[in-house]
C-alpha positions as CSV (number, residue, x, y, z in Angstrom):
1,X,-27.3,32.5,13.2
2,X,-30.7,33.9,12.1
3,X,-34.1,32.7,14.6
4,X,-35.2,29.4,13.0
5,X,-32.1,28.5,10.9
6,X,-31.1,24.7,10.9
7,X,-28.3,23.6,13.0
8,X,-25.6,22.2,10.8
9,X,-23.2,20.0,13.2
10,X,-19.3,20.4,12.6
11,X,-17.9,17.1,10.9
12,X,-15.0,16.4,13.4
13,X,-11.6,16.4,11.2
14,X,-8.2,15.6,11.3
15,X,-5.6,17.8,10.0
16,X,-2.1,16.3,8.4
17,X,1.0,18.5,7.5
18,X,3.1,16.9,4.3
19,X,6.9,16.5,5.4
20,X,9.6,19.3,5.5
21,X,11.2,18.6,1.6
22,X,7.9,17.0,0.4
23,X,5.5,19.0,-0.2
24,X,3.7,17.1,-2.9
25,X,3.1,14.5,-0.2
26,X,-0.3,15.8,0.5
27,X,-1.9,16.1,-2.6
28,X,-0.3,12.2,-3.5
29,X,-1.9,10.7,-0.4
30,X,-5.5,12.7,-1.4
31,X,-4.7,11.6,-5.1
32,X,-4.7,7.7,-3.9
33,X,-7.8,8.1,-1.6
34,X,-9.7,9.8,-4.0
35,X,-8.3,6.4,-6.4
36,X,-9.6,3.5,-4.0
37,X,-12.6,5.4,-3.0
38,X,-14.3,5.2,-6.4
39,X,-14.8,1.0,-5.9
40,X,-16.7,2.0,-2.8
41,X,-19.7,2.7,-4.2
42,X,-19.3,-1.0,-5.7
43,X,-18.8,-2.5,-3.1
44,X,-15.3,-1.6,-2.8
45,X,-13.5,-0.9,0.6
46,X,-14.6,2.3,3.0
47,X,-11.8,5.2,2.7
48,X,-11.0,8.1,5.0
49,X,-13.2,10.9,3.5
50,X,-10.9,13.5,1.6
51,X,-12.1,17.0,3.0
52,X,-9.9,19.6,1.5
53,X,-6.2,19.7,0.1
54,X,-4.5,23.1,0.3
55,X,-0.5,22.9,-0.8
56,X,0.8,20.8,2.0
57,X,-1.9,20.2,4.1
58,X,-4.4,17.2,3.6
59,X,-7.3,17.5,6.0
60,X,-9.8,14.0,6.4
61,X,-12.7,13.0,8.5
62,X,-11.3,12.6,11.7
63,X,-12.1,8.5,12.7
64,X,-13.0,6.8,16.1
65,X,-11.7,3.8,16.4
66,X,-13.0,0.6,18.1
67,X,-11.9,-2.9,18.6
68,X,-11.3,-5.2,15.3
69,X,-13.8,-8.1,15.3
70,X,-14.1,-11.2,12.8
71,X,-17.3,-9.7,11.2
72,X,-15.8,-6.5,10.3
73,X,-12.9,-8.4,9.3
74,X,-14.6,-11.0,6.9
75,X,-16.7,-7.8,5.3
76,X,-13.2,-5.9,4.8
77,X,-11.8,-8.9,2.7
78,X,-14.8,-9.1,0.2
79,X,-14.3,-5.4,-0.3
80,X,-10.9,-4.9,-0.7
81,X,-11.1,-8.1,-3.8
82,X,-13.7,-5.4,-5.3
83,X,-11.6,-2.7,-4.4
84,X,-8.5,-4.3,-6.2
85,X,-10.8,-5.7,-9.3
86,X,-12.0,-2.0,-10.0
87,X,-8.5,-2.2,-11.7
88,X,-5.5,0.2,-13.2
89,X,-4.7,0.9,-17.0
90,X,-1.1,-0.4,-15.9
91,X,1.7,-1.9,-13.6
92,X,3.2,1.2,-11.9
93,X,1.2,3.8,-12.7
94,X,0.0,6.1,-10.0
95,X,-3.7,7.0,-9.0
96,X,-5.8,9.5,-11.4
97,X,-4.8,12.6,-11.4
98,X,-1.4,12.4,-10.3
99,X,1.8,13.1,-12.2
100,X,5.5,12.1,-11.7
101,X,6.5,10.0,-8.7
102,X,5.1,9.3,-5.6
103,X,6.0,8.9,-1.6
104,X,6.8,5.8,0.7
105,X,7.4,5.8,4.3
106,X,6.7,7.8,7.5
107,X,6.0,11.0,7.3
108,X,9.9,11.9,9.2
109,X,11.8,9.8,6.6
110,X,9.8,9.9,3.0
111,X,11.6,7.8,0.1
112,X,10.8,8.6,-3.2
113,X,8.1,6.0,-5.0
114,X,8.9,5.8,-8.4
115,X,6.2,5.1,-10.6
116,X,4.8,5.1,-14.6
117,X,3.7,2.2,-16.9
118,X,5.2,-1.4,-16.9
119,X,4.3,-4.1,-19.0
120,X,4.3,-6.7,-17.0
121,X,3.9,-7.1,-12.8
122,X,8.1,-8.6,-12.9
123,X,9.2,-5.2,-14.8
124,X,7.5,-3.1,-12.4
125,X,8.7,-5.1,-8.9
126,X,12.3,-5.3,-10.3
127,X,12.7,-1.7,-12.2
128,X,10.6,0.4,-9.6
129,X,10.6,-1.2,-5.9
130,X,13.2,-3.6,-5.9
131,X,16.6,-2.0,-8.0
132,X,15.7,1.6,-6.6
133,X,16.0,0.4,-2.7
134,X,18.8,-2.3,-3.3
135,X,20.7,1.3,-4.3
136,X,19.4,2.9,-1.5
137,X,20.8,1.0,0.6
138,X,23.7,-0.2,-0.7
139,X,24.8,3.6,-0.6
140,X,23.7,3.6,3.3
141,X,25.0,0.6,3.5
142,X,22.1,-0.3,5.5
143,X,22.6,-4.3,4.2
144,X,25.8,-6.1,3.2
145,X,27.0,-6.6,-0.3
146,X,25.9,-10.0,-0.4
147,X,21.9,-9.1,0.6
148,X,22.7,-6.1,-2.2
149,X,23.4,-8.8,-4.6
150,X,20.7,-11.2,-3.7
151,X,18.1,-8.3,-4.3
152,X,19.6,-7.6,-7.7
153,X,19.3,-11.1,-8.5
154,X,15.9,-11.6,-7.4
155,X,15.6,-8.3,-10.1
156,X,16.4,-10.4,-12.6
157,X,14.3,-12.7,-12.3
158,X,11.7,-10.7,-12.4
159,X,12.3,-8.8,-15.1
160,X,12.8,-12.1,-16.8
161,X,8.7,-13.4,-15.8
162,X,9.5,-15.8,-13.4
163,X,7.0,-14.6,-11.0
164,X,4.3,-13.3,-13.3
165,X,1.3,-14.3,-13.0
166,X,-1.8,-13.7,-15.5
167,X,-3.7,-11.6,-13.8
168,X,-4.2,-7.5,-14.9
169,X,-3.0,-4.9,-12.4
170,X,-5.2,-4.2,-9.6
171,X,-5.6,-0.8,-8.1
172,X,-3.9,-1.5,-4.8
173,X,-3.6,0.7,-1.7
174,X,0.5,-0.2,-1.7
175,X,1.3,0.3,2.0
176,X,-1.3,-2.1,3.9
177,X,0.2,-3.0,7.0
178,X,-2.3,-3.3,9.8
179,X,-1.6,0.3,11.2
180,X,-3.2,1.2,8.2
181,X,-6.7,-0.5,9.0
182,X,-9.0,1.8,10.7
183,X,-11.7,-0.2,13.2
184,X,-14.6,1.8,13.2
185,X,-18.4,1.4,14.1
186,X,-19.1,1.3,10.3
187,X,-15.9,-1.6,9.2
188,X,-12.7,-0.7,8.6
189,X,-11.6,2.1,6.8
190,X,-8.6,2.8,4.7
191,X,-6.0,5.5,5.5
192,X,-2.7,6.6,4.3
193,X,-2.2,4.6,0.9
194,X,0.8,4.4,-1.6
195,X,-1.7,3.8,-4.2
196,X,-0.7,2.6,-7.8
197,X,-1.7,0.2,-10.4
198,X,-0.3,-3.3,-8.5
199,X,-0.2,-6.8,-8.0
200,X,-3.1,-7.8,-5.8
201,X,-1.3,-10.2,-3.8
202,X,0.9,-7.1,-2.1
203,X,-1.5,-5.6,-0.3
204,X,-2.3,-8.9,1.4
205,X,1.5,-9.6,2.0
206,X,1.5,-6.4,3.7
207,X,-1.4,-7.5,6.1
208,X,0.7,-10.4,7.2
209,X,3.7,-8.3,7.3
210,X,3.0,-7.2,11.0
211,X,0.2,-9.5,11.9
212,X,-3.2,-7.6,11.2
213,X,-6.1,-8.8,13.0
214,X,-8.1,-11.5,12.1
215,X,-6.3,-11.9,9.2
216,X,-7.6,-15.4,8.2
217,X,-11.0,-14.6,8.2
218,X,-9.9,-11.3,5.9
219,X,-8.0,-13.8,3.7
220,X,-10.6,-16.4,3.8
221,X,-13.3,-13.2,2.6
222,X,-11.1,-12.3,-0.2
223,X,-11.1,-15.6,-1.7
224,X,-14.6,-16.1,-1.5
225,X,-15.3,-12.9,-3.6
226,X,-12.4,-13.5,-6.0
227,X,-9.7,-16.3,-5.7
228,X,-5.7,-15.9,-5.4
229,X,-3.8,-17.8,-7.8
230,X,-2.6,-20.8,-7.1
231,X,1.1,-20.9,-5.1
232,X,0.3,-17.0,-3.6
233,X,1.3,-18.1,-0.3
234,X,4.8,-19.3,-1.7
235,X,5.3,-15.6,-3.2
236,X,4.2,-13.4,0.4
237,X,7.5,-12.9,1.2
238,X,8.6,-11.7,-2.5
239,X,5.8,-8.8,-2.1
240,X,7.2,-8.3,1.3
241,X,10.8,-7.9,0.2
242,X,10.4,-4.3,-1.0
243,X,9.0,-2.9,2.6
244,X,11.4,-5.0,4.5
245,X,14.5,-3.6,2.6
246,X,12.8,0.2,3.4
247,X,12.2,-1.1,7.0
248,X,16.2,-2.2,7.3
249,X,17.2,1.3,5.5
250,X,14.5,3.4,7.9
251,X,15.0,1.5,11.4
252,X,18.1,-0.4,11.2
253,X,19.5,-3.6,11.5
254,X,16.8,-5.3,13.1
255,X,15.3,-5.7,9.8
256,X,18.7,-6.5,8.1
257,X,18.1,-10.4,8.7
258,X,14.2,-11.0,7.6
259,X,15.6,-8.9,4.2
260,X,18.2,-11.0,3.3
261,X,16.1,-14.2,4.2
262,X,13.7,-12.9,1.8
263,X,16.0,-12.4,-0.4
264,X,18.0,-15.5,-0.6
265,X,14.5,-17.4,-0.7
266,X,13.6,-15.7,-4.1
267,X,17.2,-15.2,-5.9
């Protein structure tokens, strides 16, 4: 470096590979964060910084974490409401710039995500998330006919309204379970979405999913910024049901039972 040059300090990153038979998985994950992180300037909620996408290889600002607290918490909800009210042209679709279908899952065991307009939030849940992993596993017979048939059923009435609500689609992460939160210095931070143009109630099903910390005070946030519609808690298992039937196909039959609970509660 020449005499009397500034210093300019290395950004510590993290490098991610896309899995062997996916390769589009990187640019689909960079595609989403790129998606959410236009509300952030709004208000919305802090995402991983995107720092290059070449082929299969993603590589982000590498994070630090440190322990969740009700603060951070309580700022997270009223951001992700903006987050979600920064909106999506449709049920379905996927983030800007993205074509064709997306990716679900760990990076060892990737489903297909399909995606592309739906009218309405039922026709979206029943053609997209719920129909396309009742088939998975009834092939893997991963769950018995009967939790098969309760998913299908549960389909229908989706597709027929029953759990519509009258609210636009939100532009939703898609995978937030609580391994998903990054605690850092400055809040929390949003990593590895399944972004799409969703029902805002999933991503805060997927919070209670496995327990995320401090998740009243998240909830509690939320609502103060922009209020759920009345009955939501009744329907947190029904946004559940997709990722518990792709946790029963992925990990086995520990899941079997919470899936066909869910099911059997909504058919």
């Amino acid at each position: 470096m020449p005499a009397g040059a500034p210093y300019a300090a290395r950004v510590p990153t993290f490098t991610k590979r896309a899995p062997t038979g996916s390769p589009g998985y990187a640019g689909w994950e960079a595609a989403g964060l790129r998606w959410l992180a236009v509300a952030t300037p709004s208000g919305g909620a802090q995402v991983v910084s995107v720092v290059e996408v070449t082929g299969s290889t993603l590589v982000l600002d590498r994070l630090t974490p440190v322990p969740a607290t009700r603060t951070a918490a309580a700022d997270f909800g009223e951001r992700l409401a903006r987050t979600h009210a920064a909106g999506a042209t449709a049920y379905g679709i996927g983030p800007d710039g993205w074509d064709g279908d997306g990716y679900f899952g760990p990076s060892h065991r990737v489903l297909d995500l399909p995606l592309g307009s739906q009218p309405r939030w039922g026709a979206h849940w029943a053609r997209q998330r719920l129909r396309p992993i009742a088939t998975t596993c009834a092939v893997s017979g991963t769950l018995d006919p009967a939790t098969i048939a309760d998913l299908h059923r549960v389909a229908d009435r989706c597709e027929a309204g029953v759990f519509d609500t009258d609210e636009a689609p939100a532009r939703v992460h898609g995978d937030l379970w609580s391994g998903n939160l990054m605690w850092t210095e400055r809040g929390v931070v949003l990593i590895d979405p399944a972004a799409h143009g969703g029902h805002r109630e999933l991503d805060l099903a997927m919070l209670a999913l496995f327990g995320a910390p401090h998740l009243h005070q998240i909830v509690t946030a939320y609502e103060h910024v922009s209020p759920l519609a009345p009955g939501w808690r009744e329907r947190v298992e029904l946004h559940q049901l997709y990722a518990l039937a792709v946790h029963a196909y992925l990990f086995g039959s520990g899941y079997a039972g919470p899936t066909a609970a869910a099911a059997r509660r909504y058919r």
